[in-house]
Each structure stands twice: as structure tokens, then as C-alpha cells.
MIMARLO-617381 format. One record per residue (C-alpha): x, y, z; residue in three letters. Coordinates in steps of 0.1 Angstrom, whole numbers. Example, Ala and Ser with C-alpha at 12.3 -4.5 7.8 and 13.67 -1.06 7.14 Angstrom:
2
+-------+-------+-------+-----+
:  east : north :    up : res :
+-------+-------+-------+-----+
:   123 :   -45 :    78 : ALA :
:   137 :   -11 :    71 : SER :
+-------+-------+-------+-----+
***
This chain:
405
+-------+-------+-------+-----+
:  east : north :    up : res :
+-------+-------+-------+-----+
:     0 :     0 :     0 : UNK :
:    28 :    25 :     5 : UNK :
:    45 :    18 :   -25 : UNK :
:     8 :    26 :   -44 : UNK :
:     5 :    50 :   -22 : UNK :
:    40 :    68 :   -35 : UNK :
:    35 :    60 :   -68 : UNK :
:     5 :    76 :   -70 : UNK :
:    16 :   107 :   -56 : UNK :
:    45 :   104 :   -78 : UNK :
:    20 :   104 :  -107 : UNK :
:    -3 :   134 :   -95 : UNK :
:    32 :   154 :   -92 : UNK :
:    43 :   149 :  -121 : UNK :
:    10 :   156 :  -136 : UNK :
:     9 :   189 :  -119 : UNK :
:    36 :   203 :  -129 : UNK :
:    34 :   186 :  -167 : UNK :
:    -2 :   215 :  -168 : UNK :
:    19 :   241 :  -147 : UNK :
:    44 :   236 :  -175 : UNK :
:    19 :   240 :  -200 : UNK :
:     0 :   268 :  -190 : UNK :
:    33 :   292 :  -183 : UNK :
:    40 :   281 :  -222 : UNK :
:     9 :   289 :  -233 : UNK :
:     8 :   322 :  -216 : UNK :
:    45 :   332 :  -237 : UNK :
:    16 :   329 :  -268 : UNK :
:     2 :   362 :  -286 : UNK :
:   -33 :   368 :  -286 : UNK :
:   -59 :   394 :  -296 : UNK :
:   -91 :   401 :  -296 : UNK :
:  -117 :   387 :  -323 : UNK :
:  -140 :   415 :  -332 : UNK :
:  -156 :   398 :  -358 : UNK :
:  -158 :   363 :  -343 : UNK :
:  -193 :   348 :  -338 : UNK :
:  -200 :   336 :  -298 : UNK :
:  -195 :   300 :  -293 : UNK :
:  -221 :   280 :  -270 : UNK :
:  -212 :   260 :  -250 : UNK :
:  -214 :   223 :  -258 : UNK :
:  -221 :   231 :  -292 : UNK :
:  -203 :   224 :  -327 : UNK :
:  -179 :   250 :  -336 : UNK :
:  -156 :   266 :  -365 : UNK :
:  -121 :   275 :  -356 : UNK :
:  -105 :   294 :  -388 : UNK :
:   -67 :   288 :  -393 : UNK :
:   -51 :   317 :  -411 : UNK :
:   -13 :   306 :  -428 : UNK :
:     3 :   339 :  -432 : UNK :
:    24 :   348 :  -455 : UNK :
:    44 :   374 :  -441 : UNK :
:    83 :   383 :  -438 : UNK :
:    83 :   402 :  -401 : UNK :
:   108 :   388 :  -382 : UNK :
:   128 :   367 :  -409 : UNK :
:   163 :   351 :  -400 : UNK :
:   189 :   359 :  -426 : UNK :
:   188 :   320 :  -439 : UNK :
:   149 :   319 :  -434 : UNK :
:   146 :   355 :  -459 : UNK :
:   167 :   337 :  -480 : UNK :
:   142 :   306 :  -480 : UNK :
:   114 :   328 :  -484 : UNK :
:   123 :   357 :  -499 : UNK :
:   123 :   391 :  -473 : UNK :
:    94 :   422 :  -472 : UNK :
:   115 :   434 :  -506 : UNK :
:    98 :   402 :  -527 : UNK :
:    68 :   401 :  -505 : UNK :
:    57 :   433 :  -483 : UNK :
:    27 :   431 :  -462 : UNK :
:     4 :   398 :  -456 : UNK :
:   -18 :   378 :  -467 : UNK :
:   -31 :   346 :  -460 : UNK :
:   -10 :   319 :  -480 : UNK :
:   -36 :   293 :  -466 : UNK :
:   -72 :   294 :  -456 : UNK :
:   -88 :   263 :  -436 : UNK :
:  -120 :   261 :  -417 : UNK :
:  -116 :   233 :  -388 : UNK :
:  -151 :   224 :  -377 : UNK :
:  -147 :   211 :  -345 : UNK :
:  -185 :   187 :  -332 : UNK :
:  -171 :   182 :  -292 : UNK :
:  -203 :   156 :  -288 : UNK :
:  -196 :   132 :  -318 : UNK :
:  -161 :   134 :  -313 : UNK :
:  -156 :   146 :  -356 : UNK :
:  -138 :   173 :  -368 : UNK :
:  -137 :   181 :  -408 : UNK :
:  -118 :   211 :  -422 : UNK :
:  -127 :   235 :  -453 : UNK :
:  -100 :   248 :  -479 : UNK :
:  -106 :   275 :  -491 : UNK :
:   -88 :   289 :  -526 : UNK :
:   -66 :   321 :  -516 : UNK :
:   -71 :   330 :  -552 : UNK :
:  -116 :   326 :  -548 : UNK :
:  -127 :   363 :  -559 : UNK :
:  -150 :   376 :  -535 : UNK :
:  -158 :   412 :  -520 : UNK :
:  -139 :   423 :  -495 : UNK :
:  -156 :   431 :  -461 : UNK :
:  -146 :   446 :  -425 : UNK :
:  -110 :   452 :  -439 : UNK :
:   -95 :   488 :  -427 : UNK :
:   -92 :   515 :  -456 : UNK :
:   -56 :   520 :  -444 : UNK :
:   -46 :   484 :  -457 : UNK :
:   -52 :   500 :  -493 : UNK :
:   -68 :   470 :  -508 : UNK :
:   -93 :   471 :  -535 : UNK :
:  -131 :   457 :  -525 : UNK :
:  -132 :   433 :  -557 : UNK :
:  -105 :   413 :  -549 : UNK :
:   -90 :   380 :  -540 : UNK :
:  -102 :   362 :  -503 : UNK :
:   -66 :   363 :  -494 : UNK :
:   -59 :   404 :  -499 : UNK :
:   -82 :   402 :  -466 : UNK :
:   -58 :   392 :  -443 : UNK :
:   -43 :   428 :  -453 : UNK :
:   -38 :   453 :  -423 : UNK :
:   -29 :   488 :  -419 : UNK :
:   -21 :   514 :  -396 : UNK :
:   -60 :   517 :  -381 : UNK :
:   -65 :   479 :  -379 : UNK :
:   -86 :   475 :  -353 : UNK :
:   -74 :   444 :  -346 : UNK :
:   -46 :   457 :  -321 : UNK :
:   -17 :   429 :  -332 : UNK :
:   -24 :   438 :  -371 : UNK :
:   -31 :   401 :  -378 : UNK :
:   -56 :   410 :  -402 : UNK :
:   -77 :   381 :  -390 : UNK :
:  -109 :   405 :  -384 : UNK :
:  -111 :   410 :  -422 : UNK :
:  -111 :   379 :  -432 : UNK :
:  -132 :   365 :  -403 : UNK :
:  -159 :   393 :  -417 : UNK :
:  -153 :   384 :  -456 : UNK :
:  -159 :   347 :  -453 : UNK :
:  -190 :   354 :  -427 : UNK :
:  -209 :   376 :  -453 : UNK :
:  -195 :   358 :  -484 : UNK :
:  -203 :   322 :  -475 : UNK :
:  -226 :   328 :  -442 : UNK :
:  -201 :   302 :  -423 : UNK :
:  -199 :   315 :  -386 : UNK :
:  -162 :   317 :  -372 : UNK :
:  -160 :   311 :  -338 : UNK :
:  -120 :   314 :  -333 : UNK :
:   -90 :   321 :  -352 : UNK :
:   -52 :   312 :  -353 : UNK :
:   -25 :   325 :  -374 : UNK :
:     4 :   309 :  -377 : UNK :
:    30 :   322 :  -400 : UNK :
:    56 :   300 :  -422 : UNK :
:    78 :   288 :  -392 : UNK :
:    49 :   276 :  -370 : UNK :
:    45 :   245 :  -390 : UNK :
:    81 :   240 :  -395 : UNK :
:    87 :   246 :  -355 : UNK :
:    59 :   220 :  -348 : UNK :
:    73 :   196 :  -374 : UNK :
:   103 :   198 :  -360 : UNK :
:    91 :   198 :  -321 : UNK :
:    71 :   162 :  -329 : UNK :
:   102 :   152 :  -340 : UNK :
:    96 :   153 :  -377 : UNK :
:    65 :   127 :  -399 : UNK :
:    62 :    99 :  -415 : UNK :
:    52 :   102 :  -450 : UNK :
:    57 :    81 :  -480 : UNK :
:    73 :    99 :  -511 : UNK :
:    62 :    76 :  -545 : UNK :
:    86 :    94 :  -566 : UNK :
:   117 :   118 :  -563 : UNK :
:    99 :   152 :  -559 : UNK :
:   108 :   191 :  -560 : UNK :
:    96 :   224 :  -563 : UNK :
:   101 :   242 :  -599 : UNK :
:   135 :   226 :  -617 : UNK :
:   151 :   258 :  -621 : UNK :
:   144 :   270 :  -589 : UNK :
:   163 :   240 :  -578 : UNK :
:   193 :   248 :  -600 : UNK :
:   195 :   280 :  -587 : UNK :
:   174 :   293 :  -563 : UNK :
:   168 :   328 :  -584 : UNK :
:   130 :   318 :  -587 : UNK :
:   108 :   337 :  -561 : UNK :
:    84 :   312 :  -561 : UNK :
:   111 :   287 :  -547 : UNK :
:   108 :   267 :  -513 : UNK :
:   133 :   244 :  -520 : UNK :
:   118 :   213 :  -519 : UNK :
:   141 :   185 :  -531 : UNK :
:   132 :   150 :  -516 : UNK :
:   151 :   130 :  -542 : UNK :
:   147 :    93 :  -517 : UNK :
:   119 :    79 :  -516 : UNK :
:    98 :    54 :  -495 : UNK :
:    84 :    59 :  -462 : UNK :
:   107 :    83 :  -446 : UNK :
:   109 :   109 :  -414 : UNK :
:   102 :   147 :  -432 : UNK :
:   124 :   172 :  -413 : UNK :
:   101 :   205 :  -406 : UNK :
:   119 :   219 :  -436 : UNK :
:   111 :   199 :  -457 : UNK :
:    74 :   196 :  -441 : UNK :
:    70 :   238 :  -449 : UNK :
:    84 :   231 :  -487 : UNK :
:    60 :   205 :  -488 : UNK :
:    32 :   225 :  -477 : UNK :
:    41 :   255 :  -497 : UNK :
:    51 :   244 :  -534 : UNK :
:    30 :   255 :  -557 : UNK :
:    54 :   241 :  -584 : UNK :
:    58 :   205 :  -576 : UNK :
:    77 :   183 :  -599 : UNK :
:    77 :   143 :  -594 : UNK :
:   104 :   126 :  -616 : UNK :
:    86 :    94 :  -632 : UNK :
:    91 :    77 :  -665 : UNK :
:   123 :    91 :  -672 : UNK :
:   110 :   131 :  -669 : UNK :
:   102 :   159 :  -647 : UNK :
:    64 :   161 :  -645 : UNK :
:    46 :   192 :  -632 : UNK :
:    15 :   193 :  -613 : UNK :
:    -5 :   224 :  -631 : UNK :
:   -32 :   229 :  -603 : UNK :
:   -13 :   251 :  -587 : UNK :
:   -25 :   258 :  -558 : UNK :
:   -54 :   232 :  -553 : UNK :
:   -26 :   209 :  -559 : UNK :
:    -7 :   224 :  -527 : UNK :
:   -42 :   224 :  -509 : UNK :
:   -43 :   188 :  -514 : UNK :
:    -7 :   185 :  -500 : UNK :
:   -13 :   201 :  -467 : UNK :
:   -43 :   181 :  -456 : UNK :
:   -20 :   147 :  -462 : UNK :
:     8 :   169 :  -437 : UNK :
:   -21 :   176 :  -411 : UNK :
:   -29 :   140 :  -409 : UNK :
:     5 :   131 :  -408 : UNK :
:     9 :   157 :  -375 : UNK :
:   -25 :   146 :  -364 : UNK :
:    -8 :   106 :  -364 : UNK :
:    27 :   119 :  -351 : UNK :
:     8 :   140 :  -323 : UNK :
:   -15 :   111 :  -317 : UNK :
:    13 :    89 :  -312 : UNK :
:    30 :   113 :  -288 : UNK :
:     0 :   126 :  -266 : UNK :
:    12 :   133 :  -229 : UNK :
:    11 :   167 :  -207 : UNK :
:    51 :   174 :  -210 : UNK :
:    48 :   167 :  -246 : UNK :
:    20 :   190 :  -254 : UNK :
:    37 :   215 :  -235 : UNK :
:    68 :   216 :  -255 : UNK :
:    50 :   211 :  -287 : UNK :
:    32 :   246 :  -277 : UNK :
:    65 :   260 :  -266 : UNK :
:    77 :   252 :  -299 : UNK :
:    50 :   278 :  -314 : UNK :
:    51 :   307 :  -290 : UNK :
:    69 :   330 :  -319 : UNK :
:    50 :   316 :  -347 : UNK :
:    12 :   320 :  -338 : UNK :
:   -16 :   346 :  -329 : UNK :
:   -47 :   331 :  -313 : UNK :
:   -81 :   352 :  -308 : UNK :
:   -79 :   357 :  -267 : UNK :
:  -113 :   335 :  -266 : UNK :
:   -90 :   304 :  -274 : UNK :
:   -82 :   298 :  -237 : UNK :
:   -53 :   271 :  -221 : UNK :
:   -78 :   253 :  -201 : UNK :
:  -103 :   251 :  -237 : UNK :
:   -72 :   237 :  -256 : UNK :
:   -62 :   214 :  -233 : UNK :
:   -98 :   198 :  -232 : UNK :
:  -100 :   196 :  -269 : UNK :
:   -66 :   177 :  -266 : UNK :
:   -77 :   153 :  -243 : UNK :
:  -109 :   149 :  -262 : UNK :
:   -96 :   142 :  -291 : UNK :
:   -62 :   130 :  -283 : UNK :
:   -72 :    95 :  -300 : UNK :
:   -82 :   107 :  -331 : UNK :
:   -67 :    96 :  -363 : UNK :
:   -56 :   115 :  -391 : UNK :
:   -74 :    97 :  -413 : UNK :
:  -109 :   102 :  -395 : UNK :
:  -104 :   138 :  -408 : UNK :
:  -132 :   147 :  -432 : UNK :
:  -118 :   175 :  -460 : UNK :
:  -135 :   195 :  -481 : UNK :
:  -121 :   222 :  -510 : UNK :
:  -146 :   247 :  -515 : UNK :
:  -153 :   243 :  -558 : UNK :
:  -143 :   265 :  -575 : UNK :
:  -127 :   269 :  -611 : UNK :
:   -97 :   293 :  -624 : UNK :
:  -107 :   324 :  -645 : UNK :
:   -95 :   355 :  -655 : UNK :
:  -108 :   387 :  -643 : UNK :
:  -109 :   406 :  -676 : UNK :
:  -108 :   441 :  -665 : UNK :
:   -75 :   435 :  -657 : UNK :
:   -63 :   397 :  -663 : UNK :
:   -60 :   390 :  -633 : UNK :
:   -59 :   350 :  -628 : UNK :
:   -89 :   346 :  -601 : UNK :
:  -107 :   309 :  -588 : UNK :
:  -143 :   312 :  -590 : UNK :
:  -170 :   298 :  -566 : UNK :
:  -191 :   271 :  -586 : UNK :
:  -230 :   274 :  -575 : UNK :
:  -246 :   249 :  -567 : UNK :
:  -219 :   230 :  -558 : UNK :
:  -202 :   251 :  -528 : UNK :
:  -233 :   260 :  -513 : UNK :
:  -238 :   220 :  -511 : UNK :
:  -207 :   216 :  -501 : UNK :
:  -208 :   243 :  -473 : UNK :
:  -243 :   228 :  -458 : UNK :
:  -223 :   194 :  -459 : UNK :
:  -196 :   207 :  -438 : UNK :
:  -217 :   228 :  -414 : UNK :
:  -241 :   196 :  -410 : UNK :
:  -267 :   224 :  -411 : UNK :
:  -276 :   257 :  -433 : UNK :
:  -253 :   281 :  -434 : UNK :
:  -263 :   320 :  -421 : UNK :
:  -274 :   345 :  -450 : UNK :
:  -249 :   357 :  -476 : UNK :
:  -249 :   392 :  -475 : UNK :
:  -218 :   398 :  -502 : UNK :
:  -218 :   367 :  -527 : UNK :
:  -186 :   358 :  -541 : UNK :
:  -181 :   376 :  -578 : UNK :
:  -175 :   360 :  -616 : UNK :
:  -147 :   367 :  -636 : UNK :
:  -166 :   399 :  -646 : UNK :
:  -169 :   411 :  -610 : UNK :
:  -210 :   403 :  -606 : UNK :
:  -222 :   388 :  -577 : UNK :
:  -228 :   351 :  -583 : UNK :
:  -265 :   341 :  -566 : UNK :
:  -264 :   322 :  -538 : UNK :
:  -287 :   290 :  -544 : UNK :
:  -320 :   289 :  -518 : UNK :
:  -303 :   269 :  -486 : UNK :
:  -324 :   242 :  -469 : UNK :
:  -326 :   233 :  -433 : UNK :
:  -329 :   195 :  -440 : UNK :
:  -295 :   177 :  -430 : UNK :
:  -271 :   167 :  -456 : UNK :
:  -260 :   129 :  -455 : UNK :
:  -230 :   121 :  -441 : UNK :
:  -196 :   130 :  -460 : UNK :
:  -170 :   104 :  -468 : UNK :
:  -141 :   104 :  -448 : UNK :
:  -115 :   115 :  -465 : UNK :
:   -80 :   129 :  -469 : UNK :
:   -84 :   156 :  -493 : UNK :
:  -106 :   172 :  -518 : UNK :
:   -92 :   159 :  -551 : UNK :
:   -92 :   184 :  -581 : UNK :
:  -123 :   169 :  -597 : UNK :
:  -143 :   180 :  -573 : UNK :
:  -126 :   215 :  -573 : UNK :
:  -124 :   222 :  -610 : UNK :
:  -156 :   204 :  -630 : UNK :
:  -186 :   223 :  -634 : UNK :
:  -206 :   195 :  -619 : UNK :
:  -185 :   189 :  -589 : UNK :
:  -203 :   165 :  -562 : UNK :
:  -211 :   183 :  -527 : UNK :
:  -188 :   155 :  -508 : UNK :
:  -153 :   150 :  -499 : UNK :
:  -134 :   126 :  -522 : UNK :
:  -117 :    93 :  -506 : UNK :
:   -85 :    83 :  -510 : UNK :
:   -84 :    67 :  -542 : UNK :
:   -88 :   105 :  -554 : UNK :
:   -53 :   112 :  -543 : UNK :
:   -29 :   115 :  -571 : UNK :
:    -3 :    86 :  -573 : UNK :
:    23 :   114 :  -569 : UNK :
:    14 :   130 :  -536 : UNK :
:    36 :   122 :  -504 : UNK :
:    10 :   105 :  -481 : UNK :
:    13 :    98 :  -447 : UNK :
:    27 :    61 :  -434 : UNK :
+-------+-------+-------+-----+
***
């Protein structure tokens, strides 16, 4: 009995101070407040939008020569735009891509950003001077623009710019994904880096094999990916729905990895890992993180449902501009799949190539069935005018993707 007795005391300790450990990283972590943000109730399903940002603030010398510094790339703007819709009773979560290039009207983004209304989703993530978001994330604009654009609520927000996912790569100790062919981003780019579209990816092994969080963020970010087969260089021309496709496989690779991993001390470095590279809305407390950790600390990668919203690439003639365009029907079946429900009114529709509002189909408040689970939305279902309203399954992923193992 004593020795239970110690040993369980033992264990309480060193539970203790794995959540004291925790909650001082967590505290290191920026936050702000969501203006914008639609109130959460409690119990309920939720969306949590995760802004990628694109900016240079704060570069290293080698990381602005990696990404290129404010000279290539002043400003922000989100580089990736996800929807994680979080059900805390049925134990799902499902996330929602969303184009950077999908034309919409801008709403509830600062006149001191200097950003044209008509533009593309991801111009509003722009800030100025008189944001009033007092960090000058930018998250308040786009939380506003995909509200009245799509009528999805947004209930949270994170930003994490381009060393968050390399730092949290890199804290889980790098993933496991299978590479089917030698891969790279843009040849010349690998010949000699003058490209300012490079990430320098260039994963020439292949096989199942740990990604460094380098590697991960080149991954993530190539909009130019190669795969050598047959002899030849071949180059994925969807851009970036292509890249969209690639990130989901990395999230279920850091869901497994995480998964795999899951203990107090762990989480608590894993957060430590991110305390330079991410903004949270200030709703997005410690203690509500933690529980959605232990609620979900089981789930699989794979039991992630994704969706890309569908959309198809245009020019916006006025100024040929290259610009993604929402498909109706389609996305507005799409977004009542994801939601489960309905979405809210649309006050600003998204726009055609010729700037007009594109009507927002009638919305029902019948259920949608069940989506397949799935890894990624392939391009079919982002690209054909006919596009089906649920997420693809695996055998949609193209043979040359990395996929998780």
C-alpha cells in the first residue's frame, strides 16, 4: 500500500507540474481580440478558422533567403485558408480549404490596408495602420469576408505564419510520409534558387521516410511541384489546389505523429515550440485547448473529413488577373455538408470573372447525409462544373502526392 500510495503521488506530481508547464508556455503565446468572431455556445459544434500567413516580419537571414524578405513580399496575406469544424459531442472534426485565389468582395478590412473591394479572399488578411485588430493580424477581415461571403460563422482564429509548421514539425520530431517518386519544387528554382516562387523542396529518396520540418513547410508550400517518373520531370498544373491537397496529407500526418505522442510534458513543448510563430483570438483559452486535446487525443488522421470549396480558375478581364471562381450549386452543397446544417445568409456573394455577384442558391434546413471520410478534396471535385457536394476518398489522391505512413 505504500508503494501505491508513493507512486501515485508520484504520478499526481508529475501531472501537476506537466499542466503548470503547460499553462506558463501557453501564456508566452500572442493573442488578440476577435471583433468579428461569432460567440461560441457551449457544448455546441464550432468553426475555428486557421489563417497561414504569408508574411516576412521577423525573418532570419537564412529563413529570408528561404522565403524571400518584405522586398519580394511586403505586407500579408493569408497563403492558406482552412476552416476546422470542431463537433465536441460526436467526437468529428472536418476542415474546409478555401482557394486564396476565390474572388469575393472584401468586407470589414481597414481603408488603411489600401486594398481594393473586388479582390481576391486572401488580400483580406491585409492590415494597416488603423486595424482595429490591435496585433495587425488581419484576422478581423477575413473572419468578416468569409462570414458575409459564404454565411459560415467563425467562432475562433489562429495565425500561424511559415515557421509555425516547420517549429511543430520539427518539435514532434519530424513525420512519416511516403514519397512515391523523387519530388521538387520548380526545376530551375532547384538549379539555382533565383525563382521567387522557390521553397526548395528537393526530396530525391523515396519510401516511407521521417520529413524534417523543412522539408514539411516546402512541402506545404510548393505551388510548383515536380515528381520525376518515367524518365521526366512532370509538373502538377493545379497550382494551388494541388498544394491544398498536399497540406491536408501533412495535417494527418501531424495529427498521427501527435496522436502517437500525446502526454502533458509533450503538449507543452510542442506549444513551446509555437510561441513566436502564432496569434490566437484571446477566446481560445489554455484550459479550452487542453480539453479539446484530451478529447480528441485518440483521433486519427485519417478520421479527418476535408473539403475544398469548388471552385474553377478564371481571368478577371478588366485586368487579367488570374482569379478561382465559386461554382453554385456546388459550394453552397458543399458548405451545408460541412456545417451539417444551413449556413447563415450571404450578404456579399462571391463575384465571376466579370466582378458580378454570383446568386447564392435557396439553402435548406434539411441535414445533408454524411460525408465520406476523407483525406483531401481531389481536383475533380474542385475544377468540374458538376462537382459532387462531398469530400473525395482516398483513391482520389494522385499517385504522386507524399501521403502519410
Amino acid at each position: 500500500m505504500r508503494v501505491l500510495v508513493i507512486v501515485v503521488a508520484c504520478l499526481v506530481l508529475v501531472a501537476g507540474l506537466g499542466y503548470g508547464y503547460y499553462r506558463y508556455e501557453w501564456s508566452k503565446i500572442q493573442t488578440a481580440k476577435c471583433a468579428a468572431c461569432t460567440a461560441a455556445v457551449d457544448g455546441a459544434p464550432y468553426n475555428v478558422l486557421v489563417i497561414g500567413s504569408d508574411t516576412r516580419v521577423g525573418e532570419t537571414a537564412a529563413e529570408a533567403a528561404q522565403f524571400g524578405d518584405s522586398s519580394v513580399a511586403g505586407g500579408q496575406r493569408s497563403d492558406t485558408i482552412k476552416i476546422i469544424h470542431v463537433d465536441p459531442q460526436t467526437g468529428t472534426a472536418s476542415t474546409l480549404s478555401i482557394p486564396r485565389d476565390t474572388f469575393v468582395t472584401l468586407s470589414g478590412v481597414p481603408a488603411a490596408a489600401g486594398v481594393s473591394t473586388m479582390n481576391k479572399i486572401n488580400s483580406a488578411f491585409a492590415s494597416g495602420p488603423n486595424d482595429p485588430d490591435p496585433n495587425g493580424t488581419g484576422a478581423n477581415g477575413l473572419v468578416t469576408t468569409i462570414q458575409n461571403t459564404f454565411g459560415i460563422p467563425i467562432n475562433h482564429w489562429i495565425v500561424v505564419n511559415f515557421y509555425g509548421l516547420m517549429d511543430a514539425v520539427t518539435a514532434l520530431g519530424g513525420v512519416s510520409m511516403n514519397v512515391p517518386y523523387p519530388i521538387r519544387d520548380y526545376g530551375d528554382c532547384n538549379a539555382n534558387g533565383v525563382d521567387s516562387n522557390c521553397t526548395g523542396l528537393d526530396i530525391q529518396t523515396t519510401g516511407c521516410q521521417t520529413l524534417t520540418g523543412t522539408e514539411a513547410l516546402a512541402l506545404s508550400r510548393s505551388r510548383h511541384f515536380e515528381w520525376y517518373q518515367n524518365g521526366e520531370w512532370n509538373s502538377d498544373l493545379s497550382s494551388d489546389i494541388g498544394r491544398i491537397e498536399r497540406q491536408n496529407l501533412i495535417i494527418e500526418a501531424v495529427v498521427n505523429k501527435a496522436k502517437s505522442t500525446y502526454n502533458p510534458i509533450a503538449a507543452a513543448s510542442f506549444i513551446s515550440s509555437l510561441t513566436h510563430d502564432v496569434t490566437l483570438d484571446n477566446q481560445l483559452n489554455a484550459s479550452t485547448l487542453l480539453d479539446l486535446a484530451e478529447r480528441y487525443h485518440a483521433f486519427s488522421g485519417s478520421s479527418l473529413t476535408n473539403y475544398t470549396l469548388p471552385t474553377t480558375g478564371a481571368e478577371y478581364l478588366p485586368y487579367h488577373e488570374d482569379v478561382e471562381v465559386v461554382q453554385q450549386p456546388q459550394a453552397q452543397a458543399m458548405i451545408n455538408q460541412f456545417l451539417g446544417t444551413a449556413p447563415n445568409p450571404v450578404t456579399t456573394p462571391p463575384l465571376d470573372q466579370y466582378g458580378e455577384p454570383i446568386p447564392v442558391p435557396a439553402t435548406t434546413t434539411t441535414t445533408p447525409p454524411p460525408a465520406t471520410a476523407a483525406t483531401t478534396a481531389g481536383k475533380a471535385a474542385t475544377t468540374a462544373t458538376t462537382a459532387p457536394s462531398t469530400a473525395t476518398t482516398k483513391s482520389d489522391i494522385p499517385a504522386y502526392d507524399p501521403t502519410p505512413c
